[in-house]
N, C-alpha and C positions, 0 to 999 in steps of 0.2 A: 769236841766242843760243839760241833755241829749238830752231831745226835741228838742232847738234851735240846737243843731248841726246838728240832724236829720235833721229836717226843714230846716237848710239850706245846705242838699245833700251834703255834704261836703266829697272829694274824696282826700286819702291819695294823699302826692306831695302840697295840696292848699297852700296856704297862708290866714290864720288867724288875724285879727285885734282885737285884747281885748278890749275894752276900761274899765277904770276903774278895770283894772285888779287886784288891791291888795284887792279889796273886796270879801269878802267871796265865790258869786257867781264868780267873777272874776277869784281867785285861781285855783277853782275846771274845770271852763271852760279852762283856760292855763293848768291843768292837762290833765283833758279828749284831748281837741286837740293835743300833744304833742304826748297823748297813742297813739292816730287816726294816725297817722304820716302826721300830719299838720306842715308848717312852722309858730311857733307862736312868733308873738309881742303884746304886751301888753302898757297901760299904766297907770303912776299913778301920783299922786301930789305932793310923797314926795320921799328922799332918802329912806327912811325903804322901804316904799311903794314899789321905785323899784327894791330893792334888795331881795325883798320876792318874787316879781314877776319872775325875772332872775331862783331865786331859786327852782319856782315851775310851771315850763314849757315852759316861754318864750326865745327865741334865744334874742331876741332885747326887750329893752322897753325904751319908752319916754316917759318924763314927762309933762304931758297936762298943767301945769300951765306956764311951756316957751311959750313966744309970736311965736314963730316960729318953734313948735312939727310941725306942718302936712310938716314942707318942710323938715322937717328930716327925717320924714315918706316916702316922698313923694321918697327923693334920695338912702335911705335905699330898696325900693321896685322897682324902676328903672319906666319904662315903662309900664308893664305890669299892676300894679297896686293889690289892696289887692282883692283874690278870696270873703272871707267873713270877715263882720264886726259881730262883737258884739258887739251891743248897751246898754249900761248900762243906759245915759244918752242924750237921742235923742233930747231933744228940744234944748239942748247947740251943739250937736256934727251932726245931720242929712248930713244937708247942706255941710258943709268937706265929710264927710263921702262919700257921692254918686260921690265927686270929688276922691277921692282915690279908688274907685273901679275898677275891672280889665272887661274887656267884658265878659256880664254876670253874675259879681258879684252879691253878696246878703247881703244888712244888717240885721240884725234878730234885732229888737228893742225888750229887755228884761225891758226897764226904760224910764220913761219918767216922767217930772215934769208940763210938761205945752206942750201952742201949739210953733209951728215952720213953717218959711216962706222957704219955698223950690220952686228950678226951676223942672219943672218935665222936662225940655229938655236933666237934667242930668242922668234922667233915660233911655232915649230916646237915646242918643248916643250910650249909652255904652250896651242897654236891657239890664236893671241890675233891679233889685228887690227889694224890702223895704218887709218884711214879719214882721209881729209884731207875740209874742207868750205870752202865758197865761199859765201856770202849770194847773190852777182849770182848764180849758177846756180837760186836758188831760182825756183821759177812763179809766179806770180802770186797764183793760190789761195793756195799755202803762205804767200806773205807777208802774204796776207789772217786769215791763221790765226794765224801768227804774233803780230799787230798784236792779234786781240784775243785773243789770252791774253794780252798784256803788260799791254794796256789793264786786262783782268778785276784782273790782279795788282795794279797798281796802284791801281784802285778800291779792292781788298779792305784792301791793304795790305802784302802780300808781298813786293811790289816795291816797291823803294826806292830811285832813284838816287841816286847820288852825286855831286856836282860834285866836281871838280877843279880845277887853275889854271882861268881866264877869260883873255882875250887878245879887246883889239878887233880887227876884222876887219882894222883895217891892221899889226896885227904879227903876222899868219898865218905872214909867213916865220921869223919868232922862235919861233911856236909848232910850228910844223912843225920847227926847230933843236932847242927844247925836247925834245919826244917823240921823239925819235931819239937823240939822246944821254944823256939821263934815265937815273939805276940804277934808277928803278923807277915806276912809276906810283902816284897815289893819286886816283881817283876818272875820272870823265869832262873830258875837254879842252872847256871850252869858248869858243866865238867867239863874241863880244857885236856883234848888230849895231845899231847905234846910230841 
């Protein structure tokens, strides 16, 4: 979670876009940018969804399943447009995505299910950036790094996770069915080993 913030140079003052914010990476991501002293919106599917989100670091959030979230978005953030996107869900959200960006913005795509038809002129107006990230690619050190700012976080308080359903280890294939078919996540999946 740390990485994509890293990655996207992200300087106290920005403006933050979550998407799919009430999912577990989502939470922690509205956490951390909040500690950052990012201004953070987020989004989610359902009312839980947004009320967990408000609760654990977003100023704003909208719910992506309204036909008309990005002009919400769009009047919410004025002109300027959002510094950095977090992508949870790239092949549905890219293309908005690079339209709400601010000059020089960044999407970090942390998800993606499939491909996506994009205009790259809308990278071109704004010189704004698509950076995709991967955890396994990080080094060793970085994960060392990582670990403990999360740890510090969670010392301090900042960090806060969320559970989500639970599932014993032998309905993994349920929970694995669960999280794939789901409209939305709320919190961390976890597996009880008993």
């Amino acid at each position: 979670m740390m990485s994509f913030l890293f990655g996207a140079r992200v300087k106290a003052g920005e403006t933050v876009l979550v998407h799919g914010a009430s999912g577990g990476v989502g939470i922690a991501a509205c956490q951390i940018a909040r500690a950052y002293g990012l201004k953070v919106l987020g989004t989610a599917g359902t009312e839980e969804g947004q009320k967990i989100v408000l609760q654990n670091g977003a100023h704003e959030v909208f719910n992506h399943k309204e036909a008309n979230y990005i002009d919400k978005i769009k009047k919410s953030i004025g002109e300027k447009g959002v510094d950095v996107i977090i992508e949870m869900l790239a092949n549905v959200n890219l293309s908005n995505d690079l339209n709400l960006l601010s000059h020089g913005g960044r999407v970090i795509v942390v998800g993606s299910r499939g491909p996506i038809e994009i205009n790259p002129r809308d990278t071109m107006a704004k010189e704004s950036s698509i950076i995709g990230v991967a955890l396994h690619s990080s080094t060793k050190e970085e994960f060392q790094q990582f670990a403990a700012a999360l740890q510090a976080g969670m010392e301090i308080g900042w960090l806060r996770p969320v559970i989500g359903p639970q599932y014993p280890l032998e309905k993994v294939a349920q929970a694995h069915e669960d999280i794939i078919h789901s409209s939305g996540a709320t919190g961390k999946m976890i597996l009880l080993l008993k």
